[in-house]
C-alpha positions, 0 to 999 in steps of 0.5 A: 500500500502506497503512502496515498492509500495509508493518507486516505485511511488515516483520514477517513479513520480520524473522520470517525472517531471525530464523528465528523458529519457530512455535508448531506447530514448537516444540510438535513439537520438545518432544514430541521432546524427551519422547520422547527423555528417556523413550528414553534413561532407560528405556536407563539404567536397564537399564545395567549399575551400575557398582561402587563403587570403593573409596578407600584 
């Protein structure tokens, strides 16, 4: 096995145990995220306002 090969493995081995995610992953986990801020905004927003309290 070539230095190349010896290269590729070490990467890929140094990719795992780091649990490096792909860019597929990441991409899947943002539009997630989206989905989520636009779900719990739409729920706030139809959230009974609390009143305003008064300060004596």
């Amino acid at each position: 096995m070539g230095s190349k090969g010896i290269l590729c493995i070490t990467i890929f081995s140094y990719n795992l145990l780091t649990e490096a995610e792909s860019p597929v992953s990441e991409k899947l986990e943002r539009s997630n995220n989206v989905e989520y801020n636009k779900t719990l905004k739409y729920e706030t927003d139809l959230s009974p306002k609390a009143a305003p309290s008064e300060s004596t």
